[in-house]
C-alpha positions in Angstrom: -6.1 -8.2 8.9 -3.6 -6.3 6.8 -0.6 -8.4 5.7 -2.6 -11.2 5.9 -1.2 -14.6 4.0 -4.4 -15.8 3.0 -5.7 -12.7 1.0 -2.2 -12.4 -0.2 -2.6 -16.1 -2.1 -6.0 -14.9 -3.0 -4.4 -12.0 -4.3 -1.9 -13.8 -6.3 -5.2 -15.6 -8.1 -5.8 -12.2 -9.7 -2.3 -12.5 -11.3 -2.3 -16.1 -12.6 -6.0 -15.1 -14.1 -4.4 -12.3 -15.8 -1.9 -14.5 -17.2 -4.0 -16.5 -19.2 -6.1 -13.8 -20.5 -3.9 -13.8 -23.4 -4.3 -17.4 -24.0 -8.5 -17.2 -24.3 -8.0 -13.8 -26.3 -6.4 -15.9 -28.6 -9.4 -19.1 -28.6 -11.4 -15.8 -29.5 -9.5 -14.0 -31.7 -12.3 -15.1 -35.0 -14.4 -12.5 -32.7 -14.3 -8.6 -33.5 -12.8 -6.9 -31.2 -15.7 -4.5 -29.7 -18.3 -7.5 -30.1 -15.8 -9.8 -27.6 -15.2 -6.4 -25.5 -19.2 -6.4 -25.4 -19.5 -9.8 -24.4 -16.8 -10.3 -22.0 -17.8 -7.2 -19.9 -21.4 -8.3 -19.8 -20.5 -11.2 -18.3 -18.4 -10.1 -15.8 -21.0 -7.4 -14.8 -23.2 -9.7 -14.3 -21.4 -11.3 -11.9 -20.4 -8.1 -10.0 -24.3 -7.1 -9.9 -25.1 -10.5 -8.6 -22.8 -10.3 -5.8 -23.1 -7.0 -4.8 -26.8 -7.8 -4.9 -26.4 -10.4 -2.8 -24.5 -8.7 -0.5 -26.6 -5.6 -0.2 -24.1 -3.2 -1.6 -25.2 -1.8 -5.1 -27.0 1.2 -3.8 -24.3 1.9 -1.7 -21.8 1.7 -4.5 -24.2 3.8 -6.5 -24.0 6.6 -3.8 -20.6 6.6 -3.0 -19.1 6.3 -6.4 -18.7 9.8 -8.0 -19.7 10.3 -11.8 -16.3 11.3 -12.7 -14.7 8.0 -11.3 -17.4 6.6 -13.3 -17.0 8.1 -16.5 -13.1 8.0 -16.3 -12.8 4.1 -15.0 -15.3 3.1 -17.2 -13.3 4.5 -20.3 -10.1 3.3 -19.0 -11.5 0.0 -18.8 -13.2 0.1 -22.3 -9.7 1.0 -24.2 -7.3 -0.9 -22.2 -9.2 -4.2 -23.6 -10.3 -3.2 -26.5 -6.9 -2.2 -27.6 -6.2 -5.5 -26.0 -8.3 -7.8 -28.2 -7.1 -5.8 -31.4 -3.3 -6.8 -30.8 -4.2 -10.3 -30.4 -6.3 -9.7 -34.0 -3.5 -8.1 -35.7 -0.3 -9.0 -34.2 1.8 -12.7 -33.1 -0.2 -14.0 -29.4 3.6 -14.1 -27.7 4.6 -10.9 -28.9 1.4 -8.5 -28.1 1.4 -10.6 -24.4 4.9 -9.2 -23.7 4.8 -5.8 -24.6 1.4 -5.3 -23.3 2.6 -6.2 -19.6 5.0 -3.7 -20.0 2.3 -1.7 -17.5 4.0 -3.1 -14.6 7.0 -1.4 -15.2 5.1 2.0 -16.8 3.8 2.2 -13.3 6.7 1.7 -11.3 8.5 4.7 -13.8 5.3 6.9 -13.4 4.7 6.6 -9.5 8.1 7.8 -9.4 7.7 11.0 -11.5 5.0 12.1 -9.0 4.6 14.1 -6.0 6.4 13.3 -3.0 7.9 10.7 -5.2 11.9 9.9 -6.6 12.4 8.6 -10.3 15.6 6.6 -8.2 18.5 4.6 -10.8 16.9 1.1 -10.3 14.1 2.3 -12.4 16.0 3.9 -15.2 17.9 0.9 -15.5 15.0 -1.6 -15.3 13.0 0.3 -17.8 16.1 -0.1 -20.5 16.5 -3.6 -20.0 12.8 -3.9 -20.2 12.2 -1.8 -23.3 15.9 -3.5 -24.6 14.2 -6.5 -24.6 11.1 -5.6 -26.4 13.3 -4.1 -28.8 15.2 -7.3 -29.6 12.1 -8.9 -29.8 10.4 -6.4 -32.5 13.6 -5.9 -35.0 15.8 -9.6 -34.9 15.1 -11.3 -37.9 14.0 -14.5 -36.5 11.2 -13.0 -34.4 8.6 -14.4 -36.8 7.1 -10.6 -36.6 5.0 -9.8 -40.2 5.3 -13.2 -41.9 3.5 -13.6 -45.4 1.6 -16.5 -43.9 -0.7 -14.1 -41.5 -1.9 -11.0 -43.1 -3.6 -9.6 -40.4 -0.2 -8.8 -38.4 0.9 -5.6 -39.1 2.7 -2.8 -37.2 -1.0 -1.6 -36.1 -1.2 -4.3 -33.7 2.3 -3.9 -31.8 0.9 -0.2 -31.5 -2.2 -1.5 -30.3 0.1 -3.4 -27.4 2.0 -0.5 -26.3 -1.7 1.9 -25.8 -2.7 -1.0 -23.6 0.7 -0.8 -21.3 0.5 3.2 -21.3 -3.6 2.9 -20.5 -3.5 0.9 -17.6 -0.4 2.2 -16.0 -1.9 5.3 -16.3 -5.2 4.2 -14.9 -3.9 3.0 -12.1 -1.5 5.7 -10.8 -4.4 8.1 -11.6 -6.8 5.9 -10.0 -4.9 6.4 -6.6 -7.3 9.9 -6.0 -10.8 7.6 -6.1 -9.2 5.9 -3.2 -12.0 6.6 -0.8 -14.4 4.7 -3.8 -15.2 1.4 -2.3 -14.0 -1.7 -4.9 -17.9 -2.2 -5.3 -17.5 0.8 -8.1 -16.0 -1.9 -10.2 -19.6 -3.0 -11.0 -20.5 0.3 -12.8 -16.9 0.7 -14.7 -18.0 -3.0 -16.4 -21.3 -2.1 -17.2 -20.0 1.7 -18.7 -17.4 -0.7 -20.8 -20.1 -3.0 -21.8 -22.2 -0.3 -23.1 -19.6 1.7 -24.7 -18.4 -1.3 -26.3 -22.5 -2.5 -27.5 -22.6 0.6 -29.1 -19.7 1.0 -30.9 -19.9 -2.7 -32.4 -23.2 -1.6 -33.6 -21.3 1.7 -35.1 -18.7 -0.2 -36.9 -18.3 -3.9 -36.6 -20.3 -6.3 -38.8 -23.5 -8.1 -37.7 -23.2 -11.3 -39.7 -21.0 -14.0 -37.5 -21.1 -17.3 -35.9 -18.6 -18.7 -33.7 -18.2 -22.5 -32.6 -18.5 -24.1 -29.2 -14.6 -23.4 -28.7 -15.1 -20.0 -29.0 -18.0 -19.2 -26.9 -16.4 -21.3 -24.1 -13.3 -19.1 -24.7 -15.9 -15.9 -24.3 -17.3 -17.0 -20.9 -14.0 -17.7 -19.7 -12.7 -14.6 -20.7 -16.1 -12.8 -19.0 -15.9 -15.1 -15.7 -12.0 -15.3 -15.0 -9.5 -12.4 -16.0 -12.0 -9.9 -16.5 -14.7 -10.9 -13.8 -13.2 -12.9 -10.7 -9.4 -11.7 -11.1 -11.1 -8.0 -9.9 -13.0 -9.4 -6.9 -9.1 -11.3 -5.8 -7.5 -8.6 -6.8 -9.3 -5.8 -5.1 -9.2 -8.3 -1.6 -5.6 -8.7 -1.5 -4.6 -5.1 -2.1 -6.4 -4.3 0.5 -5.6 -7.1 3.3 -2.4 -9.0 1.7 0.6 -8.0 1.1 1.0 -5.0 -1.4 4.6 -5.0 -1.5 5.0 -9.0 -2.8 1.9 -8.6 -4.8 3.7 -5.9 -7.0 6.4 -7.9 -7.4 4.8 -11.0 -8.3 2.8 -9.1 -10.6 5.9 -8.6 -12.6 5.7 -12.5 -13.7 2.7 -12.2 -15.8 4.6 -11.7 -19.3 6.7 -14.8 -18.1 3.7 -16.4 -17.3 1.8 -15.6 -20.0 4.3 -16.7 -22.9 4.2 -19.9 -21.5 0.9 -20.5 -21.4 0.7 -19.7 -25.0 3.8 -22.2 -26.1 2.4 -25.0 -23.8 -1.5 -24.8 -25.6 -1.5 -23.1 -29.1 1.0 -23.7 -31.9 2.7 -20.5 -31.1 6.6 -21.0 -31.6 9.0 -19.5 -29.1 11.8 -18.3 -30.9 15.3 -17.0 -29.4 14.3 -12.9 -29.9 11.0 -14.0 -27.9 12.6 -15.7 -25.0 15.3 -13.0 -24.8 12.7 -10.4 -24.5 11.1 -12.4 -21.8 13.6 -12.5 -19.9 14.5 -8.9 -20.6 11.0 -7.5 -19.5 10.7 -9.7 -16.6 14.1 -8.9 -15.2 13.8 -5.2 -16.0 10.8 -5.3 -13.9 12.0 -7.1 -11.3 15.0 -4.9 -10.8 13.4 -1.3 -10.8 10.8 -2.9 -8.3 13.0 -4.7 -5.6 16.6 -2.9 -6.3 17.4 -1.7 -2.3 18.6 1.7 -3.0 20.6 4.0 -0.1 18.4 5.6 1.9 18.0 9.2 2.6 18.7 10.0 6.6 
């Protein structure tokens, strides 16, 4: 039933998933970034091929899923998180979170410049509040950005951040022409990102590590929850909920996000970070829910 409140909550589970992939990226940051991309997507398409084997539906997803949704999805998926994983390698947790989920507002400014579409003032001022915010963050002196005592943050990871907000805004206005692709083609973008991912670890990643406990528990988590179950939720309420309040809440994430990181890792919260926060949330919020006058 469309609208309804039930796949609307389970909806909203796709959301509060995403919001702690940042926290287990950061239990598994010791892991190379194509090697936990591997990993991760292995996992979750193994729980795709399970259920859609259970439910009958992977030859139909194989026949009604074109190569080019394939082959474009699949890569989409691959560098969003791989680009993902590096910023949490190479930049501060708090940081990379918020100006990665700048993709909520990429696609609210994107859908506008479209056909049939209006860029309207809402969005132009949410986007500089938004991007205002990340701006604070990056240059105020207290930010903790490129500190002595972490070598591995440099300017390579904030960049690393940004690619992932322009890659999946992207992806998903563009991914509004495979609409007549049931959700079951998820299984075969994982497994494409899985394998692109396998090979290029073997390419250019060492072969020498071993993790702890912690960090294989972090991996599975990763594989089972944000990047496995939060598309099965999210896919159902998109499709039966209600779209409208799910785009909105989805503009909570970085809130959510950075305070999932303060409340279990050791990563401060300084003034410039908070500010942003708010900056990028409220940005977001604004361009989405501004009433505007209508046209007669």
């Amino acid at each position: 039933m469309p609208n309804s409140p039930i796949a609307t909550g389970i909806g909203s589970i796709a959301i509060l998933l995403w919001s702690i992939l940042a926290l287990f990226t950061t239990q598994a940051n010791q892991v190379p970034p194509l090697l936990l991309l591997t990993l991760t997507f292995a996992i979750a398409s193994g729980l795709f091929l399970l259920v859609y084997l259970i439910k009958g539906e992977v030859k139909q997803a194989w026949q009604k899923t074109p190569v080019s949704a394939m082959l474009i999805c699949g890569s989409a998926f691959f560098a969003y998180h791989f680009f993902y994983f590096y910023a949490f390698s190479h930049a501060p947790a708090v940081e990379a979170g918020l100006i990665a989920y700048l993709w909520p507002l990429l696609i609210v400014l994107m859908a506008g410049l479209g056909p049939n579409n209006r860029l309207l003032w809402p969005h132009l001022v949410g986007a500089l509040v938004a991007f205002a915010g990340t701006g604070i963050m990056l240059f105020a002196k207290d930010s903790g950005s490129l500190t002595e005592s972490n070598p591995n943050h440099d300017w390579t990871g904030y960049g690393a951040a940004i690619a992932c907000a322009l890659i999946w805004s992207s992806y998903s206005v563009f991914n509004r022409r495979y609409q007549s692709v049931p959700s079951s083609g998820v299984l075969w973008y994982c497994l494409i990102t899985a394998f692109l991912a396998g090979l290029s670890h073997l390419a250019l990643e060492e072969q020498n590590y071993q993790f702890s406990t912690s960090t294989w528990l972090a991996i599975f988590a990763l594989g089972l929850g944000p990047v496995g179950i939060a598309f099965f939720c999210w896919d159902y309420g998109v499709k039966r909920g209600n779209l409208s309040l799910l785009g909105v809440l989805s503009y909570t994430t970085p809130a959510l996000s950075t305070a999932w990181l303060v409340l279990f890792t050791d990563a401060p919260l300084t003034q410039a970070q908070f500010i942003a926060c708010a900056f990028i949330t409220l940005g977001a919020l604004f361009a989405s829910v501004m009433p505007t006058k209508k046209s007669p």
